[in-house]
N, C-alpha and C positions, 0 to 999 in steps of 0.2 A: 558040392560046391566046386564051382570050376576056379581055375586060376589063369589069369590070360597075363602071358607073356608081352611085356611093353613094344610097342611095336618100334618099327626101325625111324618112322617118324615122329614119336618120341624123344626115341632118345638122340636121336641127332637133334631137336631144340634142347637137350638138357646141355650136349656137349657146346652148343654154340652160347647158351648162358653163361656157362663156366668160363670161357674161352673171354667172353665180353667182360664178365666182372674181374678176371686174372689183368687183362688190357689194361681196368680203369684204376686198378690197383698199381700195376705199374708207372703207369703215365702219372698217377697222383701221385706216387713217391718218388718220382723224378722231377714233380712239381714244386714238391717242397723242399727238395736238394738246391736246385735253381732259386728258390728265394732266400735260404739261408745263405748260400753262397754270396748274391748280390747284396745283402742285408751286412756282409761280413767285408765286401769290396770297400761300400760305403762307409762303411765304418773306418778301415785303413785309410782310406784317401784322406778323411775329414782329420783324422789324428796327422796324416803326413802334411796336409796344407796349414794346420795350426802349427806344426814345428818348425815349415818354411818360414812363415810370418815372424815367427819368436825368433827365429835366428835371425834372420832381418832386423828387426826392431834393437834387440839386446848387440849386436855389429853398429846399426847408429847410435846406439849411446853409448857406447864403448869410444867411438870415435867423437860425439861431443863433448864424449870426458877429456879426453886428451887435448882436443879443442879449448873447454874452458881451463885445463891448467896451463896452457902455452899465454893464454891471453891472465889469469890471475893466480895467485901462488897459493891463493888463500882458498881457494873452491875445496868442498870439504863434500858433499852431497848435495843429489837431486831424487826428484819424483815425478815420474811421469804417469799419467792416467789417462788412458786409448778410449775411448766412446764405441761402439760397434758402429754408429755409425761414421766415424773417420778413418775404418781402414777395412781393409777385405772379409772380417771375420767375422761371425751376430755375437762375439764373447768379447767382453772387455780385456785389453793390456794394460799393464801395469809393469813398469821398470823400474827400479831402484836402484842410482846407483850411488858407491858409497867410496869417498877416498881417503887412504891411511897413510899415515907414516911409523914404518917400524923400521928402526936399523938402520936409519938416514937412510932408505928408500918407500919409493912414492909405489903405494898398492891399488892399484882400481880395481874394484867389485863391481861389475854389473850384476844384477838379479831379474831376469821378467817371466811374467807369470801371464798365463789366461785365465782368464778368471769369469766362471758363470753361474748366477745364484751364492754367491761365497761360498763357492768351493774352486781350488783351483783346480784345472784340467790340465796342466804341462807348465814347467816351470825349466829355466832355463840360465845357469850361472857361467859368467867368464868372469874371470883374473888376471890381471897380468902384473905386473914388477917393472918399474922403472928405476933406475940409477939416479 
């Protein structure tokens, strides 16, 4: 029984297989590094632009607050409810704000919240102290 040694054309298609499948192994793993990554960008951005909007929102009601007690003494709270379709975001706002008197001074609590499926996604408190 003879034994015949692979010839040279052989094994240079075996080295060029190896060479092709190492290629698609890397270029895949490079493929799925890039969509995790952009999968992880999107996901920052969409949290940063709902905190923009929530700071916005919870800045004007902070400033309507201080608006309705300049015009009445007696303003105690409000409620606000955002639509997705009346401001930038597909998640509803909601603010709450809420005014105290402790210690012969005037407390304002803003509260606002995103809110999607009832669950809130970013919630957002200011306070301040008036004399």
């Amino acid at each position: 029984m003879k034994h015949f040694a692979p010839s040279f054309r052989s094994r240079r298609r075996g080295i060029v297989l190896v060479t092709v499948i190492l290629c698609l192994l890397v270029t895949s793993a490079m493929l799925i590094n890039l969509v995790k990554a952009t999968t992880v960008l999107s996901r920052q951005t969409t949290h940063h632009s709902q905190r923009l909007q929530l700071q916005i929102l919870t800045d004007d009601a902070m400033s309507h607050a201080l608006n309705q007690l300049r015009q009445q003494d007696s303003y105690t709270k409000e409620t606000w409810e955002i639509a997705p379709d009346q401001w930038s975001l597909k998640q509803t706002g909601q603010v709450k704000i809420d005014v105290s008197k402790k210690n012969n001074k005037t407390v304002i609590t803003v509260q606002g919240s995103i809110i999607q499926n009832d669950q809130v996604l970013q919630k957002l408190t200011q306070t301040i102290q008036l004399k």
